[in-house]
Each structure stands twice: as C-alpha cells, then as structure tokens.
C-alpha positions as CSV (number, residue, x, y, z in Angstrom):
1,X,0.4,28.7,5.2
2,X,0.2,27.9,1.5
3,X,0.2,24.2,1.8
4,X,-3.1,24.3,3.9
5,X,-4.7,24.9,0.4
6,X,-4.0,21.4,-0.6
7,X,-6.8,21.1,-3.6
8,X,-7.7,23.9,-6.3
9,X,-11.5,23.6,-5.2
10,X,-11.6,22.9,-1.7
11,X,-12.6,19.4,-2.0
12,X,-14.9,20.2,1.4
13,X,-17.1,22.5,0.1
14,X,-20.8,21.2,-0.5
15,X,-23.8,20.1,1.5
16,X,-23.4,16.6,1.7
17,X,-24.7,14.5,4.7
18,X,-24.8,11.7,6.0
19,X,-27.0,10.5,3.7
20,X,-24.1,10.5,0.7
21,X,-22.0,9.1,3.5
22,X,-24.2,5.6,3.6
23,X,-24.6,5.5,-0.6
24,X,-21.1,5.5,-0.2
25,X,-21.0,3.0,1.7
26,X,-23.2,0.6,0.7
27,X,-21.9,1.1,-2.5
28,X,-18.3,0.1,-1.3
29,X,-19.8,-3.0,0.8
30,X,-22.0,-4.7,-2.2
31,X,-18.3,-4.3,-4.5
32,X,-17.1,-5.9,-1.2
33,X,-19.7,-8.9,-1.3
34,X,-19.1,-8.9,-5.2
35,X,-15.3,-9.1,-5.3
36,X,-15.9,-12.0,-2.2
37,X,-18.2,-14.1,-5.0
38,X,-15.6,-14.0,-7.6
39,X,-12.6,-14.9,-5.4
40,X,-14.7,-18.0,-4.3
41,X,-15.8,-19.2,-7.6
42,X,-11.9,-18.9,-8.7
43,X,-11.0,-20.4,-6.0
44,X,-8.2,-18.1,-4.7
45,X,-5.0,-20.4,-6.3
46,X,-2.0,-18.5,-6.2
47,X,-0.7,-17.5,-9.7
48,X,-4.0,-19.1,-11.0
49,X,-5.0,-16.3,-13.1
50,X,-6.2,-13.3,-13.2
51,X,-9.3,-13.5,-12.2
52,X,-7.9,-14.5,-8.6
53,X,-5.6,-11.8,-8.2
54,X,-8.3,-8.9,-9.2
55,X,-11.0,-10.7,-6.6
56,X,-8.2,-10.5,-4.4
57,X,-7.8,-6.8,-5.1
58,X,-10.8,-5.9,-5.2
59,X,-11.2,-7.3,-1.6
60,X,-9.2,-5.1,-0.3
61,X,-9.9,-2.1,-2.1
62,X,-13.3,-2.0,-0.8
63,X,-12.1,-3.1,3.0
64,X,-10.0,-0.1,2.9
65,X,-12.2,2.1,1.7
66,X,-14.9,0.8,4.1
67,X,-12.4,0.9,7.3
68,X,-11.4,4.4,5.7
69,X,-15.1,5.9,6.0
70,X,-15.7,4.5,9.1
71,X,-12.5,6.6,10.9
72,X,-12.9,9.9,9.2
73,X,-16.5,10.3,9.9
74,X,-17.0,7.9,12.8
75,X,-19.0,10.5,14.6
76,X,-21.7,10.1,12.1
77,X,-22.2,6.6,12.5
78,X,-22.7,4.6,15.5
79,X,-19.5,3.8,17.3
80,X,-19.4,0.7,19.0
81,X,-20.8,-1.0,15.5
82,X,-17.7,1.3,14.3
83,X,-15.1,0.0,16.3
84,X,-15.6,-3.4,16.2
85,X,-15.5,-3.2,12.4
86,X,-12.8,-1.6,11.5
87,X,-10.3,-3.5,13.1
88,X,-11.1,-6.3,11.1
89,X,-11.6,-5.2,8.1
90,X,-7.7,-3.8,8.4
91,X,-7.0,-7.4,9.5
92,X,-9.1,-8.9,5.9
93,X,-6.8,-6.2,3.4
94,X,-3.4,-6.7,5.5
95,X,-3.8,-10.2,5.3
96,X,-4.9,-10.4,1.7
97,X,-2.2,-7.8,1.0
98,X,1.1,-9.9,1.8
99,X,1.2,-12.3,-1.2
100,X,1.1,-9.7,-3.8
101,X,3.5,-7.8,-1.8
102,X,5.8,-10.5,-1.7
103,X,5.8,-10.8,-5.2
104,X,6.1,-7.6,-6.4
105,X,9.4,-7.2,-3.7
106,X,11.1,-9.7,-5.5
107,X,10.1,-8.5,-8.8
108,X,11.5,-5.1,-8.4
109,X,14.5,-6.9,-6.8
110,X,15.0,-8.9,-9.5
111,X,14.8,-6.4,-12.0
112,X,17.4,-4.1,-10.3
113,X,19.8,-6.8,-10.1
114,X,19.5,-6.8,-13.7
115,X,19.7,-3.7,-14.3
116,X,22.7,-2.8,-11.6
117,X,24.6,-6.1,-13.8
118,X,23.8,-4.5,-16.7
119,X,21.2,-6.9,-18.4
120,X,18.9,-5.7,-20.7
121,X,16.3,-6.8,-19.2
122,X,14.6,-9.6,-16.7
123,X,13.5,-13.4,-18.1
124,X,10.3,-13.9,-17.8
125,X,10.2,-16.0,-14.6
126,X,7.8,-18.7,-14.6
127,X,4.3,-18.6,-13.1
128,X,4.6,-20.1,-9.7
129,X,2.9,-23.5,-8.9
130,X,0.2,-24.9,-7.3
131,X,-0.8,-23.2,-4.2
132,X,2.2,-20.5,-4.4
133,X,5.1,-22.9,-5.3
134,X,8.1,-21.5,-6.4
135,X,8.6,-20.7,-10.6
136,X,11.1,-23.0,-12.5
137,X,14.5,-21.5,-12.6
138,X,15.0,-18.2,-14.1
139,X,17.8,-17.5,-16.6
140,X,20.7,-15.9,-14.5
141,X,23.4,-16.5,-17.2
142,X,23.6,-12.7,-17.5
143,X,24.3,-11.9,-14.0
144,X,27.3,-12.0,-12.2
145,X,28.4,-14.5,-9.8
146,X,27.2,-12.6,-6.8
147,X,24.6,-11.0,-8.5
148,X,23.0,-14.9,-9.6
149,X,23.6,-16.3,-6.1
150,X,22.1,-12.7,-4.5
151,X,18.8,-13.0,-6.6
152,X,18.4,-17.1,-5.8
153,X,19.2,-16.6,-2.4
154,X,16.3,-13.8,-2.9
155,X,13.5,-16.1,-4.8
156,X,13.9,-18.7,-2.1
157,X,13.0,-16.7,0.9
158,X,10.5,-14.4,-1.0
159,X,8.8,-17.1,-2.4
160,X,8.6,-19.1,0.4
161,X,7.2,-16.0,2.5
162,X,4.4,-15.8,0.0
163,X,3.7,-19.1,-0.1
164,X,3.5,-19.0,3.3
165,X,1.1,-15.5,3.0
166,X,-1.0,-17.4,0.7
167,X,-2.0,-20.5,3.0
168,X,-2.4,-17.7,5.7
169,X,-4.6,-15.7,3.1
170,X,-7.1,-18.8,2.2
171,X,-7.1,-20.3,6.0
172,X,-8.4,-16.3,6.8
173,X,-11.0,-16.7,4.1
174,X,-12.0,-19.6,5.2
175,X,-12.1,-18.4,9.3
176,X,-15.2,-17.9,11.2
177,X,-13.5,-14.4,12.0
178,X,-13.8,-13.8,8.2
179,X,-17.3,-15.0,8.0
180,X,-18.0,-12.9,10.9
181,X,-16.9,-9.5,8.6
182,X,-18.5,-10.8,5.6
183,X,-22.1,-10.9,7.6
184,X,-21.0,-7.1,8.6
185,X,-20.7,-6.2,5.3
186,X,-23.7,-7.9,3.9
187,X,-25.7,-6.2,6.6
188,X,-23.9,-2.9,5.6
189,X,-24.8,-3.0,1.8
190,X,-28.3,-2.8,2.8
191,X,-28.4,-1.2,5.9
192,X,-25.4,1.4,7.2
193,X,-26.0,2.4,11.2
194,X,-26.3,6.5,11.1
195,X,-26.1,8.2,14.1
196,X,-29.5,9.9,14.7
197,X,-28.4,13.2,13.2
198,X,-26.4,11.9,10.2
199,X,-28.5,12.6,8.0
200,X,-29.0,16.3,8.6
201,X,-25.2,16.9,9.4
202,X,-22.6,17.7,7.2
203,X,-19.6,16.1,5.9
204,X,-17.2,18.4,4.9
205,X,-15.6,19.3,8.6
206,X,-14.6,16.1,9.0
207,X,-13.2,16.0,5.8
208,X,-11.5,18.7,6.5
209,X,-10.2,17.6,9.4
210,X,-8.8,14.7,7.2
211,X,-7.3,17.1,4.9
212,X,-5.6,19.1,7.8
213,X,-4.4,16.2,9.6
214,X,-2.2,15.3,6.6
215,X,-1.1,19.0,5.9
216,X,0.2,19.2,9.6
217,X,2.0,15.3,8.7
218,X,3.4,16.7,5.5
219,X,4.9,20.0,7.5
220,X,7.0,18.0,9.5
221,X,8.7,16.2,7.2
222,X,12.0,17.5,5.9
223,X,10.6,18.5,2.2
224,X,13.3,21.3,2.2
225,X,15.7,18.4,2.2
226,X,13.9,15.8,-0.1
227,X,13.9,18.8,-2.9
228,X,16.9,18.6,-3.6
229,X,17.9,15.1,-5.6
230,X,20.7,12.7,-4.5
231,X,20.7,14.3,-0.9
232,X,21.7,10.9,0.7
233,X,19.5,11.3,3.8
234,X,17.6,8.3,3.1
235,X,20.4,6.2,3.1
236,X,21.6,7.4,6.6
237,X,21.6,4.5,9.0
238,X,21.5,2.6,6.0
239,X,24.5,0.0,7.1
240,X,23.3,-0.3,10.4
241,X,23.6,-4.1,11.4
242,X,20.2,-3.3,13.7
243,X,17.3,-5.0,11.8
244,X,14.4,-2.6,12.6
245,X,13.0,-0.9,10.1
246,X,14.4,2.6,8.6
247,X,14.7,5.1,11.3
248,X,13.3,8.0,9.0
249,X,10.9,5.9,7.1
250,X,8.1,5.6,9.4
251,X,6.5,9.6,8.8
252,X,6.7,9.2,5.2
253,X,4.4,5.8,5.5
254,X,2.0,7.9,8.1
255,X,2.0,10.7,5.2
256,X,1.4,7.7,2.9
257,X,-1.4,6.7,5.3
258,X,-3.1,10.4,5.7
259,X,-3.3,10.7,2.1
260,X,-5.2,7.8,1.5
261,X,-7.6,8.8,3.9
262,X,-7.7,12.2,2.6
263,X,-8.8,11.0,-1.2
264,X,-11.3,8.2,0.4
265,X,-12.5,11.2,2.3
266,X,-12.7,12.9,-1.0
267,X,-14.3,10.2,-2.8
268,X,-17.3,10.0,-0.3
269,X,-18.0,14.0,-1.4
270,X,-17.6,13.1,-4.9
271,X,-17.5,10.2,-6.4
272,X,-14.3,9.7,-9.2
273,X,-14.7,13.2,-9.8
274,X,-12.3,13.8,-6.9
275,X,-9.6,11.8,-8.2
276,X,-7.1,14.9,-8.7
277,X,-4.2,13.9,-10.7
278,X,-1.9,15.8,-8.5
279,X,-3.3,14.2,-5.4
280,X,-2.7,10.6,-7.4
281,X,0.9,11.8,-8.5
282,X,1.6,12.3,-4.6
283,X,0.5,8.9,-3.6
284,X,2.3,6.9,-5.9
285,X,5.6,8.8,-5.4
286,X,4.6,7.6,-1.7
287,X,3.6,4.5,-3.3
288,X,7.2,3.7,-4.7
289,X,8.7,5.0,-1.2
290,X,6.6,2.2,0.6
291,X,8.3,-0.3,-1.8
292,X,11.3,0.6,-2.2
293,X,12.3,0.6,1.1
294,X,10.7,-2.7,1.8
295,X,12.8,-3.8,-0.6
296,X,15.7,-2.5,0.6
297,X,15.1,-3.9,3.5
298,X,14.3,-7.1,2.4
299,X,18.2,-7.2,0.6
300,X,19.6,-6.3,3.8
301,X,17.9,-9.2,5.6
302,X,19.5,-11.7,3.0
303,X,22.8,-10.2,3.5
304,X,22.4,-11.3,7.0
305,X,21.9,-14.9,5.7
306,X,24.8,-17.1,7.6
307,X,27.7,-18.3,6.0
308,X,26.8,-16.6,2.3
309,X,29.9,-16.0,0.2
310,X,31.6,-12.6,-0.3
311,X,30.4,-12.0,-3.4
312,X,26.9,-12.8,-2.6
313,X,27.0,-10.4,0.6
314,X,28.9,-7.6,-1.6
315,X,25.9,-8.1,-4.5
316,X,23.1,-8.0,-1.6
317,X,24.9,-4.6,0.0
318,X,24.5,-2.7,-3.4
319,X,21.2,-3.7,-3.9
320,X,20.3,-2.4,-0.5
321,X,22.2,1.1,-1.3
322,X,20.2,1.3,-4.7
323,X,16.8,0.5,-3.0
324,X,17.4,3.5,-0.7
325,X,18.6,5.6,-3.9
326,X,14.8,4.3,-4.6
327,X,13.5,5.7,-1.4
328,X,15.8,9.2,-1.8
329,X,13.9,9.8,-5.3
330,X,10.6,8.9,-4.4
331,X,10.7,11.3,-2.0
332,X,11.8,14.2,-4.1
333,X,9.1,13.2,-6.1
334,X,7.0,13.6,-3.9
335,X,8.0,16.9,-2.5
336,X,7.8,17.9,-6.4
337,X,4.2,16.8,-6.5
338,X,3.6,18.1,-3.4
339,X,4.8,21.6,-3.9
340,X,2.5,21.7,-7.6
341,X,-0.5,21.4,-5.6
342,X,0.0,23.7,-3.2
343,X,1.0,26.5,-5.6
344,X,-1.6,25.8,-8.1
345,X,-4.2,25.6,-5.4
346,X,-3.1,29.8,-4.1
C-alpha cells in the first residue's frame, strides 16, 4: 500500500546502533539538566518573562523526547530502569504542559470571538499577575453583548485553571518525585543503561516498527472523508449535552501521538536532518486539531455554566460550532499533507 512509503528516503535505512541511541540520549538529558538550571534561576513566575516560559519548554521538550526513546527502542536498553522512567517523565511534560495550554485556549478563543463579531482584531490583554493572576480587563467594547459576557465568562475559568496549573507546576518542581527524575536524568547524561547487545544491534527495525505503527493508525481513519472540505463529520455529536470528550477525536490524537514518536524515532537516526517538512506539515495540521477541539470543548463547558443569559449561551454555542469547523479543517489538512508524502515518497 502506497502509504507504507511514508518518507522519500526511508528514514530506517543505515547502520546505526545502540551506540547513536545513547549520544542521543545523553544529549537530550544534559538539555534536560540545562533547561532545569534556567527555569530555577528565573524562578518559574507565571507571565514573568520569557526566559521562564522557554525553561519551561524546553523541560518538556527534552522529557518527551527522552520518554519517546525509551518506548520505541526499549529493547535496547534495560527495562526495569526503562519503565520506571518513563512514566514520570510523562508526568514532568503533562504537568509542565497545562499552563501554557490554558493560555493559549483562551487566546485562540478570544481571538475567534473577535473575529466571529467581526472585530479587527484582539486588544492586547494584559500580562497576567503575580503567580498566574488574572490580566486587567481587556477591551470588549467591540463585541457584542453575548459575545463580551461569553469571552469574560471564558477568562475567568481559563485563568483561574492556569493559575491553578501553575501552583500545581512549581509544587511538582519542587516534589521529591521531581527530584527523584532529575537524579535519573543526571545519571542518564553521563551514563545511559544499554542492554548488553546495544551496541552491536541495529536501530532501524524498531524504527520501523514506529513508522508502521502509525501508517496502520493513519489507515483507519476516515481520510477519504476528511479530503473533502466542509464535510461536517467533526461536528457530529457536536450538541450532545454529554460532557466527554469528542467521540471521533480520540484516533486523530493517537495519530497525533504516533507521529511524534515516529520523527523522535527519526531524530535518534539523524539528527535535524530528519526533520522532513512534509512530516512537520502533518503534525501541526494535527497540532491545530489537538487545539481546536480542546477549545471547542472548553466553550461548550461554559455554556453549561448555570443560570448564564441567552445571549451568553447562544455566543458560547457558536463558538463551539466554529472550533469544530477548526477540527473539520485541520483535518483536511492533514489528509492533504498526508497524501503529498505518500505520493512523493512512490
């Protein structure tokens, strides 16, 4: 099948062993260590600069790459140090993850509330306060009634949850737990546990196995459907009062998932050079899926708000509809990208 031929050089091929497998890796724990020493000196204060928020992301850049490595070629290292790290190194980037994702939701909420009133474009909304406190009052005078009330309603319970992510962020940094994966780490930048044969075995089946893991995830999804724009299937069960998230959500965030293992994979064979454009064009069309509809569903759990006014509820509801729009074209963009590779790779 054509879309087994995911790369135009099989991004498999080559002798590397375990060997490239621990530069890799060490080389992904001491940015680790490094991104740990910055985020400390800066002292982690929400909206407190930029220094912060890159630390903070480069935290969990390396964690995932790190926890990445350590599932596709786990049979090259030596499993029950595997296993008990890579649990919690998914705990240190979920955690560290929530209060940008927080902010960025109500962002791109914000701005399509603008945009659906037909505003030229968002305030600048202040920085937020000390230790994630909410931003002075943005400029609403554009908006509609429901529209003003919708986005308030919004910036309350967003900002709160990521002020609330943020305490739970620095309380982690500061655990015994943390300290606990930070002494893993440190041990791993100068030390990575090979199985005894590691270094004389190769990497690329595994990495193949990677690769074929998220061909098979991309086959099942309905790309036949997501190729052709303003389909609607994203927003089926879209007005469903159950809160749960999106019944056909969840294998686009596991394709989401496969792919990012399939470029660390990548990476570990070689280096930025297997950065593919194509590959990167995929993953953020998946990227903007991921978002949207945790948008969307954001919107739809402020329309369950008690007691909010028509108008409000009504403002909320078409939010919601245009976040799953959001979802709809994300996905035919990514069935566009997806369907370049695979015909430029036969």
């Amino acid at each position: 099948m054509a879309q087994q031929h995911l790369d135009p050089a099989d991004p498999t091929a080559g002798t590397a062993t375990g060997d490239a497998l621990a530069g890799y890796l060490r080389a992904q724990a001491t940015e680790f260590l490094r991104a740990l020493r910055l985020h400390r000196e800066t002292g982690g204060a929400a909206g407190g600069g930029e220094e912060s928020v890159d630390a903070a992301s480069a935290l969990r850049r390396s964690a995932r790459r790190i926890s990445a490595s350590l599932h596709t070629y786990r049979p090259l290292l030596d499993p029950a140090w595997t296993e008990s790290l890579r649990p919690e190194l998914a705990w240190v980037s979920g955690t560290l993850a929530l209060e940008q994702a927080y902010e960025a939701r109500l962002e791109r909420l914000l701005q399509a509330l603008h945009r659906l009133s037909g505003a030229a474009a968002l305030p600048d909304r202040a920085p937020a306060g000390p230790g994630g406190g909410p931003p002075a009052a943005t400029d609403r005078a554009s908006l509609t009634v429901g529209a003003a009330k919708a986005g308030a309603l919004l910036d309350r319970q967003l900002t709160l949850a990521r002020t609330r992510a943020h305490s739970t962020a620095l309380q982690a940094l500061g655990s015994s737990r943390f300290h606990a994966v930070a002494d893993k780490v440190a041990v791993l930048a100068s030390e990575v546990p090979l199985a005894p044969a590691a270094p004389v075995t190769g990497l690329h089946p595994l990495a193949a196995a990677a690769r074929e893991r998220l061909t098979d995830a991309v086959a099942a999804l309905p790309l036949l459907t997501a190729g052709h724009p303003y389909n609607a299937q994203a927003l089926v069960h879209g007005l469903s009062p159950d809160p749960s998230p999106h019944p056909q959500d969840g294998p686009w965030h596991q394709v989401r998932l496969l792919l990012r293992l399939h470029r660390y994979a990548r990476e570990v064979l070689h280096g930025d050079a297997a950065a593919d454009v194509r590959i990167l064009a995929a993953g953020q069309a998946l990227d903007r899926h991921r978002d949207a509809s945790e948008a969307a569903a954001a919107a739809a759990q402020a329309a369950r708000t008690p007691r909010i006014a028509p108008a409000t509820a009504y403002a909320l509801g078409v939010l919601h509809a245009d976040q799953r729009h959001e979802v709809e074209a994300s996905r035919f963009a990514f069935q566009r990208a997806w369907q370049k590779e695979t015909v430029e790779a036969v």
